[in-house]
N, C-alpha and C positions, 0 to 999 in steps of 0.2 A: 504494500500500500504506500502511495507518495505521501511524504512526509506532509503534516497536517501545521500550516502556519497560521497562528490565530491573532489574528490581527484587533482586536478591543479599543474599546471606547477608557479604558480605566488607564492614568498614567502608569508611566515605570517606578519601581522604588523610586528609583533616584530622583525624580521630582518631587515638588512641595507637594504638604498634607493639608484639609482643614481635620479640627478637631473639633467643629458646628454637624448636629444634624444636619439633615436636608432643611427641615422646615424654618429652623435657627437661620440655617446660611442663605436660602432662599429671602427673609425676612431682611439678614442684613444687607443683603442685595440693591433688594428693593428702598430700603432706606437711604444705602448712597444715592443712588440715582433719583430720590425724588427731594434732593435740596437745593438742585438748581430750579426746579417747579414752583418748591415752597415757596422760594427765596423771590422769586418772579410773583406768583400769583397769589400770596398774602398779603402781599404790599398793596394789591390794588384798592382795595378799601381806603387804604391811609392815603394816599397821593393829596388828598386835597387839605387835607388837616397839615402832613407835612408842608405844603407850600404856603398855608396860612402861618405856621408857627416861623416857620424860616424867611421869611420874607421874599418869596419866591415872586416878582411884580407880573412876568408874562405868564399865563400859564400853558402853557404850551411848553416851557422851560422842564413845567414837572415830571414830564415823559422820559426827562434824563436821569430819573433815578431807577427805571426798567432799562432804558438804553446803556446804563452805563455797566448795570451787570453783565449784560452781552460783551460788551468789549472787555472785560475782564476775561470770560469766557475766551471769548478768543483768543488771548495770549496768554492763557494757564492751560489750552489744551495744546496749544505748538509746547509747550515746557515738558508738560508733566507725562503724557505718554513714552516720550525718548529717554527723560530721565527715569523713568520707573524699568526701563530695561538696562539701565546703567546701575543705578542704586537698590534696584528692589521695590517690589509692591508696596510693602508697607509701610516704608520712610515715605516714598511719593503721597500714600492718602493721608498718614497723618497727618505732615508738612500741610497737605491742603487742607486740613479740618483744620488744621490751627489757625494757616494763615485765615481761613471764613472766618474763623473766631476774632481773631482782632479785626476782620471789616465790621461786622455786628457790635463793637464795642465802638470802632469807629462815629458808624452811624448813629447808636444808640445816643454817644454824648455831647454829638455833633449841634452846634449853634451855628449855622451858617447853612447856607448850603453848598458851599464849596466842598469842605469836608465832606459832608454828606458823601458826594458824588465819590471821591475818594475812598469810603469807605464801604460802596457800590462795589466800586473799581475790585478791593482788597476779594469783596467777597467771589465775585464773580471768578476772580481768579483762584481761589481757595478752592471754591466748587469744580471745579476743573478736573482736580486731584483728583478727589472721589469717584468722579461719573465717569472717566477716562479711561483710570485704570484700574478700577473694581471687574470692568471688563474684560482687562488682560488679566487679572487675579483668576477670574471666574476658568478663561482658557487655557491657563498653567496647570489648573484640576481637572478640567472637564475638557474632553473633547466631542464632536459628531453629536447623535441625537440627545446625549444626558447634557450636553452645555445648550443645546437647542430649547430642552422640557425647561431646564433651570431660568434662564431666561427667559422662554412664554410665562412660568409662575410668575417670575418677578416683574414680569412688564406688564399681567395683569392688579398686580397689587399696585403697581405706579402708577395705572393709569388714576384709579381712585383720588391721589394727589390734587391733580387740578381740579379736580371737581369739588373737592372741599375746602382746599386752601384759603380761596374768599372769605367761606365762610367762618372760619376760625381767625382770618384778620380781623374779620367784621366782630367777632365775637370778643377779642383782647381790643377792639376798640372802645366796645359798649361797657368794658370792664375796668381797664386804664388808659392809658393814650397811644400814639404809634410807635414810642418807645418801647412799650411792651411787647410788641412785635418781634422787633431789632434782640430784643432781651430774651425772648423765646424762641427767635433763631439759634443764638450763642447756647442754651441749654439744652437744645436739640441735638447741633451738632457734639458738644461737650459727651454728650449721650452715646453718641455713636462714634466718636472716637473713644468712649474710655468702651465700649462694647465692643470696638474691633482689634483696642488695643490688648485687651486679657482677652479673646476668645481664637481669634487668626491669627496664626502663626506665618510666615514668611513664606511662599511659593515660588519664587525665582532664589533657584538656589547658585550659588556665586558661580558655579562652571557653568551656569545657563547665559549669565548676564554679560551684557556687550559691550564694548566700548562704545564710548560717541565723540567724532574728531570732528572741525568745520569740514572736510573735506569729505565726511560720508556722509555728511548730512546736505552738504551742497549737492555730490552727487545720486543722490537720492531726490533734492527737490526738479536738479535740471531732468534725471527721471521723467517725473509727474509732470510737468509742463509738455513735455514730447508723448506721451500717452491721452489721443485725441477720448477716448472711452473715459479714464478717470478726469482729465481738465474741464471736460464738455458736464459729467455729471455732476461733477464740484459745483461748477457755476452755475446749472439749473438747480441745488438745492437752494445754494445763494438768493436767487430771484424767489423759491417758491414759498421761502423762509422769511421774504423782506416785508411780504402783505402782512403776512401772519405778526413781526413784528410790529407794524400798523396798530393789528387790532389789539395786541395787549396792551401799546403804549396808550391805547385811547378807551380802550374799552368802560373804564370805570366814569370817563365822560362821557363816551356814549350811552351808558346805560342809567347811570344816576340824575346826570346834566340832561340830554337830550329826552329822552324817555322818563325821566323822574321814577326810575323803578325805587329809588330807596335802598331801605333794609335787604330788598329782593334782590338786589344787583348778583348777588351772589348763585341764586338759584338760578338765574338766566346765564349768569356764566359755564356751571356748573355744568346744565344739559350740553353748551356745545364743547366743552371738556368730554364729557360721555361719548358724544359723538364721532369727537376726534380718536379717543382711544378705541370705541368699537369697531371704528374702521379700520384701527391697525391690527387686530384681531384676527379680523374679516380675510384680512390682505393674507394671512398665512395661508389659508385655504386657495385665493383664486389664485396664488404667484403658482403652485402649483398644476393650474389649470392653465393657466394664461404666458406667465411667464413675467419677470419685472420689468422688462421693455417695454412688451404692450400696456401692462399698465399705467406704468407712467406715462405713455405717450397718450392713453387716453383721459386718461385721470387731467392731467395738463389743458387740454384741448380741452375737454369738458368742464374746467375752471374758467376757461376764455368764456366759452358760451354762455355759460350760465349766468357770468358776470355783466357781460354787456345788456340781458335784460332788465338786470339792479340797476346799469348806469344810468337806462333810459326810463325805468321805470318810475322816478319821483317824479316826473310828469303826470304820470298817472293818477297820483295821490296828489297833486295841486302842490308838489316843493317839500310833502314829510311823507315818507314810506311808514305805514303803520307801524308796529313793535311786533305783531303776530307774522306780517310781511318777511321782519327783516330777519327775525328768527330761523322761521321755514328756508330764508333761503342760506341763512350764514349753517344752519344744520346740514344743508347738502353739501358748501364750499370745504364745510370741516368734514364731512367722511370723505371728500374728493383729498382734502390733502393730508388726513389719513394712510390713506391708500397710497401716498408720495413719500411718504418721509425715511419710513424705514428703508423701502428699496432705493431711494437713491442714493444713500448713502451704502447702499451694499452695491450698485451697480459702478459708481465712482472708487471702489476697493479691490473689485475684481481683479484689474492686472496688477493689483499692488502686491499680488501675497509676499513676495521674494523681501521689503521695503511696511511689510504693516506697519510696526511701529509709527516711524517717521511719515509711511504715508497715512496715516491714520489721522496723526496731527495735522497733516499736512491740509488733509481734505476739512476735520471739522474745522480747522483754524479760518481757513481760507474763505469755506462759505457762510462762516459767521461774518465775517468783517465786511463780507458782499452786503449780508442782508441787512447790520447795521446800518451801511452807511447807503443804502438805500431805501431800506426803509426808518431808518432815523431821520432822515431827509422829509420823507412823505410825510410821517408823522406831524412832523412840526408845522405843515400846512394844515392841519386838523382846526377849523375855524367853528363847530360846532354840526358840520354837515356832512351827514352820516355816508351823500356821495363818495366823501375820497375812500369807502373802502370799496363800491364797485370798482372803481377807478383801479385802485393800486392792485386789485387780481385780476383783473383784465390786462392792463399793461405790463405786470411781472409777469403773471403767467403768459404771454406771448414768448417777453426774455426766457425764460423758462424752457419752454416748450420749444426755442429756436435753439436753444444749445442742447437739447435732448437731440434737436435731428443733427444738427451739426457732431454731436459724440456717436449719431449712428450712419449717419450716413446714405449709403446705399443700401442697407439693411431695414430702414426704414418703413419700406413698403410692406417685406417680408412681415414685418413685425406686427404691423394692425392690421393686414386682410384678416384674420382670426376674428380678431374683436367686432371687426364687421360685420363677419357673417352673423356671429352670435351675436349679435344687438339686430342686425335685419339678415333674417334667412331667406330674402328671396335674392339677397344679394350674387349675382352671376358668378360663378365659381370659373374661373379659368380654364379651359382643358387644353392641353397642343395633341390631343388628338385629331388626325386629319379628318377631312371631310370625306364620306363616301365620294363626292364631284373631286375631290383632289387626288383618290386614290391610284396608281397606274392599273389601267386595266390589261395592261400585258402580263400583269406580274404571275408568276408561274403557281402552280398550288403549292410545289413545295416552299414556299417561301411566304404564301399566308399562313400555313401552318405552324411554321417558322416565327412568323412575325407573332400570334396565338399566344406560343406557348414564352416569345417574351415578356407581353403585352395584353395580357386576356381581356376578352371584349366586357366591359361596364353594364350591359344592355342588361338592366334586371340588376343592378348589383345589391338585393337584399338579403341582409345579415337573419336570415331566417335559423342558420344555425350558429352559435352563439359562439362568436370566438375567445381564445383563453385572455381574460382581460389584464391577466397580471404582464403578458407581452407589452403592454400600452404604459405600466402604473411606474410611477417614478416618483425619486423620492428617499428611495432606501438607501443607507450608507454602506451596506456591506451587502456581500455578494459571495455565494459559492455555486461552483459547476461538478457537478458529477457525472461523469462517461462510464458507463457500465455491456459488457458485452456479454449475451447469452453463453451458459456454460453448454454447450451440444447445440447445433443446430437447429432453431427453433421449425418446429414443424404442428402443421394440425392436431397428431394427436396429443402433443403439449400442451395444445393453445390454451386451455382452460386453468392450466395449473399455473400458464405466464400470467395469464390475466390475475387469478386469484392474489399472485406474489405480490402483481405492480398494484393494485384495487387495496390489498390491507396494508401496505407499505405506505402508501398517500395518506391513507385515514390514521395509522401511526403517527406520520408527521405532523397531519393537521393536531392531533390532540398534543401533539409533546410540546406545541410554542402555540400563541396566539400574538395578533392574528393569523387567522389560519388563511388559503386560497392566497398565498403569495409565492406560488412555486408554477414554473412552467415546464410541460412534459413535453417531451419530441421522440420519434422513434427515427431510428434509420429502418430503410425502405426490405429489408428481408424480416423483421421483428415484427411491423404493422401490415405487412403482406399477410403473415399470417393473422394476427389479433382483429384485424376488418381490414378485409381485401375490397369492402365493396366502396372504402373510403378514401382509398389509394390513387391518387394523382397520377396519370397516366406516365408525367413527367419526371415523374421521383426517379431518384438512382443514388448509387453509391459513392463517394468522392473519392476521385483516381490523383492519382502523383502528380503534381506537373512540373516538369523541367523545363528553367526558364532560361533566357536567349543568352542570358551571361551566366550559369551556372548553378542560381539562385532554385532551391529545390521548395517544391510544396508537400510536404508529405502524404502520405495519406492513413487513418489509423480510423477508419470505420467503426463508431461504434452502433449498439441495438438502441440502449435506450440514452436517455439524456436528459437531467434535472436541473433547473436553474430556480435557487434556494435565494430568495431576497427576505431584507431584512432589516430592523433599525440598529440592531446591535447582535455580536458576533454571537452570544451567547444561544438567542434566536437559531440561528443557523446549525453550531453544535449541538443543541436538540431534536431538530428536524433530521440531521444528517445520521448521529445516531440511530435514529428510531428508524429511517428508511432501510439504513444499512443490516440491521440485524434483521431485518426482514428480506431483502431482495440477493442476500451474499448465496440464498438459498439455490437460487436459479440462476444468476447472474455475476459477474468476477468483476470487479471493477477495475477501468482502466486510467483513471485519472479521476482525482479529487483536487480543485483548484481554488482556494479564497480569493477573493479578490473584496477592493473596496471603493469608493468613491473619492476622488483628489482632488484638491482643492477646485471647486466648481464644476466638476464634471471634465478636468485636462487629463492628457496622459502623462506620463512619466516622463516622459521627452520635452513637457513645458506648454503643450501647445492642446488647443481643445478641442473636444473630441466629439463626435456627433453633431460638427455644424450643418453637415451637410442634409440633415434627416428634415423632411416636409414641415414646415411650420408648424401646420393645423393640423386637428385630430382626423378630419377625413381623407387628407393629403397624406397622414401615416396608414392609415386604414387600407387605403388604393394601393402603396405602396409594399403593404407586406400583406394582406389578406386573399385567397382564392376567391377570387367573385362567384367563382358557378362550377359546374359539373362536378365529379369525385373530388370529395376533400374540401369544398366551398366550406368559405367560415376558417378554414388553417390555412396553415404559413409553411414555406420552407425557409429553414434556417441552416447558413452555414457558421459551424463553431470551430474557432481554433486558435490556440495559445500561439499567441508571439512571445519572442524571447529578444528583449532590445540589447545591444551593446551601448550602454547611455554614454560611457564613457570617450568612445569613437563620437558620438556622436554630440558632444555639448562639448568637445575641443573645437569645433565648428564654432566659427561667429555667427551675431545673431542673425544679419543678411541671408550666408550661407544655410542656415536651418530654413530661414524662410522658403529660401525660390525652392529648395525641397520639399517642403510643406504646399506650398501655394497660397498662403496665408500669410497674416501678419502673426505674430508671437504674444501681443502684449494683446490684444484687441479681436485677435480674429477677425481681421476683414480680408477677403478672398481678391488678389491681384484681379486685376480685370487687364484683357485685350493682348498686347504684346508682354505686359510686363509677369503675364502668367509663364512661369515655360512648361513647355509640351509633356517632358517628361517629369512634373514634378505630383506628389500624390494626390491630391484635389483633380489637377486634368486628366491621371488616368482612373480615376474610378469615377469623373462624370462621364458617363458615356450616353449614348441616345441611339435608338432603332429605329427608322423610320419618324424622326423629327420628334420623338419622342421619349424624354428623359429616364433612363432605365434607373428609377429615384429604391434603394431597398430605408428599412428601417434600422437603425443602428444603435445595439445597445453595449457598447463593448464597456469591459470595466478592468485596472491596471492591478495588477498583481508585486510582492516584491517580499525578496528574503534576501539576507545580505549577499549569496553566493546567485542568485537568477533574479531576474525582473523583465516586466513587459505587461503586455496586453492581451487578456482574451477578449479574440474577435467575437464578436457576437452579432449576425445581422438577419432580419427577417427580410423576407419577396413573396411576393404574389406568384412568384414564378422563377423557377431553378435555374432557369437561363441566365437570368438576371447575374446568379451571385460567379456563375462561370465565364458571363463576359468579361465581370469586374478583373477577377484573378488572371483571365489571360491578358488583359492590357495592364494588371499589374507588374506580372512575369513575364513581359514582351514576347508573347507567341501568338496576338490575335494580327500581327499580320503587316503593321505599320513600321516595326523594325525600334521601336519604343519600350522602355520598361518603367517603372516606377521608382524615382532614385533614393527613397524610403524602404526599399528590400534593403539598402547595400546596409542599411543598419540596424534591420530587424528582419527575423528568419523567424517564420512559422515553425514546430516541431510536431503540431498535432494537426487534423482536419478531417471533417466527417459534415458528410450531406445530412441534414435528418427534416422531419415531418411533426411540425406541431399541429395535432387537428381541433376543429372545433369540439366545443365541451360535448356535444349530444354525440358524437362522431368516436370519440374519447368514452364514455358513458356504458357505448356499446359493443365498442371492443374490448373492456376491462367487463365485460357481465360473464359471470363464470358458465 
């Protein structure tokens, strides 16, 4: 049996520990992170009391005591993230709890408002600490789904924050004055420094910590500035962050001043706090569905729209928008920019992994100082007329939304056809299939047939028999493949005892992990000959060797059956696997057992990422790996097979030279276009096209690695077997053009097998005993 490498979510000894439950650490989580909210949105109540006691004469002035913690903000997050990988996690939070601490005292005994502003300043950048790097804290313990879970608890309990913050200003108002604010911040924080300081111990332990020179951190920002994907998304948070500034700076005048809500000013807050948060909620579900490009691209656009009805709208109301008005519509702009915040700051980080640190800082420092200083601008026009906040998400969100397409480019389109359709389904789907009038009628039969079994005809294409859905579901962080080959030649009067093995071996697995139905079956074509012949693709066959025009070999290692075990954590896996295997060793010898996991974002090992090339949309992957009709409609043929990279050969390469091998960009994934693609680099031989029609398979390949091998297994679904054999001969230059794939010269297959995933009813009836 091949060695079993278990790859976990749980660190090594040798990293830092907590010594907090879950619900403890979770708790103190969520505390770091909601003192830059407090510190923001308790204050709102006092704004006007402080500018009466301080002698503050314009009031539009008083918006600088919210603006001014943002700029701290800004320049405690470029510090404190690169120095917490220098000095360690926990010098970094305390240093910022202390420094919050003496802004709060600042403030607290501040007679001017000069001071004031400076003790804004102290906090903002104190707050920094905490929310910055309790995050890298969090990632030094946790990685993959338990840092995922741990962070959705804690960004549930933070949302709560804004929501009540008012009202507990409101409430130390009605009880002492805005001092007691300032004084219940300082006891707050005091709170959770002496709670982090006796309870978390250190996680960056000193052989993990880095130096920081001007010279790595210069060339780390000149980095980010040449990275069009992180510059372009920085700057659309910037803009979609600057309205939003807006409305805190003004909010407590718009609601108390404009609208005379009063005491209530808080409850009106509150709901669009809720709103905001249940939309970030929300977003985890659809980024899965949708993806965080099209969302924000729509999310964006959909702020334009929505907003130019608000601008034009107080006409409608003769010059005042009701409070019922402007509610409804400020509760839609907050789930829209909900639905914006988290992904852009995780789409602006994407090519940062190599640089998180530095680019971390880099990004939130950056598009705080954007939103500042545009929307500290706006604000200050704030003259009593609830217009400027149409105004200002209408015109951000343009700026917004223009450096969203500018970070995407020509990818663009790709990106919200999806959204289209799903918002209008009569929306015209594209096809490059030709037209009956355009077809040659010379062309001969064997080469309709030909062109068939590339290309199967759509005519009818319903899913009447159900295909295996876990092929589609993504998502899992960890991945195992098992190749198992029948012990004796399977034959008929076998069949019922294979069936029986593979039938209680599935139902083992599904009880040993939950959830269950996250495993996809395939046979190779002499296994499902026998289990239902009547479901057998005329097309199926076995995978043969192929020898390529430079030498480069594909092997061939045929296996019967074949399971792909998906999963949130490895543990998952090693249950399922167990339990199949003490059942199927019965009948069957296994030829390969291979973990595999998910890499940062879905790249391969080599840097570069992996399945760009797979159909946007869900029925663009459907067409492209699903049987439309005849035997086996509703399954997929899949070819599987482990690569083995030499990374070493091949990251001696500069980054140019990886590119024009790739046919991509490295940092960004954008696909060369025109001359600048070359012929032989991997993207132009695996696009290939039949009859003006793009031979598109679905790709779910996932990277494997133990200090002595590493690579990729291939994993790709077709509608049709031809497909996955044109790809491999114009990848192994034998289809004819004198061409090879210059991506072989430094990764070799060693394994490869044709097989047959069928639909579940199709599945159902060849496992009945």
């Amino acid at each position: 049996m091949p060695r079993v490498v278990a790859l976990t979510d749980n660190p090594p000894k040798s990293e830092g520990k907590s010594d907090l439950g879950p619900r403890e650490f979770i708790c103190l989580i969520a505390s770091m992170m909601s003192l830059v909210a407090l510190a923001i949105d308790a204050m709102l109540p006092a704004l006007p009391a402080i500018g009466n006691d301080l002698g503050v004469a314009d009031p539009a002035d008083i918006q600088l005591v919210i603006i001014a913690l943002f700029a701290g903000l800004a320049l405690g997050q470029m510090v404190c993230g690169p120095l917490s990988d220098r000095i360690g996690r926990r010098p970094a939070i305390l240093a910022g709890l202390f420094v919050f601490m003496i802004g709060s005292i600042v403030s607290f005994i501040a007679t001017d408002f000069d001071t004031m502003i400076v003790g804004r300043i102290l906090q903002g950048f104190g707050a920094a600490g905490p929310r910055i790097v309790m995050v890298a804290l969090v990632r030094d313990l946790h990685r993959g789904p338990v840092m995922a879970r741990l962070m959705s608890f804690a960004l549930s309990i933070f949302i709560i924050v804004p929501a009540i913050a008012p009202a507990l200003g409101q409430t130390i108002l009605l009880l002492s004055s805005w001092r007691g604010i300032f004084a219940a911040f300082f006891v707050f924080a005091a709170g959770i420094c002496l709670w982090f300081g006796l309870r978390q111990p250190e996680t960056l332990l000193a052989d993990r910590r880095r130096a920081l020179s001007i010279s790595s951190i210069g060339q780390a920002t000149s980095e980010f500035f040449r990275l069009r994907i992180a510059l372009g998304y920085t700057i659309a948070t910037g803009f979609v962050f600057s309205p939003f500034i807006v409305y805190l700076s003004t909010a407590q005048q718009i609601f108390q001043q404009v609208y005379d809500t009063g005491l209530l000013f808080p409850l009106y807050f509150g709901v669009l706090a809720l709103a905001l948060g249940g939309a970030c909620l929300v977003n985890g579900k659809l980024v899965g569905r949708y993806g965080m490009q099209r969302i924000c691209l729509f999310s964006a656009a959909a702020i334009v729209f929505i907003s130019l009805p608000g601008w034009i709208g107080r006409s409608w109301f003769e010059g005042e928008i009701p409070l019922w008005s402007f509610m409804i519509w400020m509760t839609i702009i907050f789930a829209l920019v909900g639905l914006l915040f988290g992904n852009l700051g995780a789409l602006a980080m994407q090519p940062l992994g190599h640089i998180a640190g530095i680019g971390s800082a880099i990004v939130a420092s950056l598009s705080t100082l954007i939103s500042i200083v545009l929307g500290g601008l706006a604000a200050r026009a704030f003259d009593g007329d609830i217009l400027l906040l149409p105004i200002s998400f209408a015109l951000f969100g343009i700026g917004g939304l223009a450096a969203m397409l500018l970070a995407e480019g020509k990818n663009t389109i790709r990106r919200i056809k999806p959204l289209i359709r799903a918002i209008a389904p009569a929306y015209p789907s594209s096809t490059r299939s030709p037209s009956p009038t355009q077809a040659d009628p010379a062309k001969s039969a064997a080469k309709e047939i030909f062109a068939d079994t590339v290309n199967p005809p759509r005519k009818g294409h319903s899913m009447d028999k159900t295909l295996q859905s876990a092929i589609f579901a993504e998502g899992a962080r960890v991945h195992r493949y098992l190749e198992y080959r029948c012990i004796g030649a399977p034959d008929a009067a076998g069949r019922k005892r294979l069936a029986r093995t593979i039938a209680s071996a599935l139902a083992a697995a599904d009880d040993a992990a939950a959830p269950p139905k996250r495993i996809v079956i395939a046979f190779g074509r002499r296994l499902w000959s026998v289990l239902n012949p009547d479901a057998l693709p005329l097309a199926m066959d076995d995978f043969h060797a192929i020898q390529g025009a430079k030498g480069h070999v594909a092997p061939a290692t045929q296996c019967d059956l074949w399971l792909w075990l998906q999963a949130d954590g490895e543990d998952e896996n090693v249950a399922r696997t167990l339990a199949l295997h003490r059942i199927l060793r019965q009948d069957f010898e296994l030829q390969l057992e291979q973990p595999a996991f998910t890499y940062f974002a879905s790249r391969d090992l080599i840097g570069f990422e992996d399945g760009t090339g797979n159909p946007p949309d869900n029925q663009g992957r459907i067409d492209a790996a699903i049987v439309p009709e005849g035997p086996g409609a509703g399954g997929s043929f899949v070819l599987a097979q482990r690569w083995v990279h030499d990374l070493e050969k091949f990251e001696a390469l500069d980054i140019e030279t990886q590119e024009k091998i790739i046919g991509r960009t490295k940092a960004d994934s954008i696909e060369f276009e025109g001359d600048a693609m070359p012929p032989d680099s991997h993207v132009a031989r695996t696009d290939a096209e039949k009859d003006g029609i793009a031979l598109k398979v679905f790709r779910r390949s996932s990277p494997y690695a133990t200090l002595d091998r590493c690579g990729l297994y291939f994993l790709s679904f077709a509608c049709a077997l031809e497909r996955h054999r044109i790809q491999l001969e114009r990848m192994f230059g034998v289809s004819g053009d004198g061409l090879s794939d210059r991506l072989i010269d430094f990764s070799r297959p060693d394994t490869g097998s044709y097989l047959f995933a069928p639909a579940t009813g199709d599945l159902e009836k060849g496992l009945e005993p």
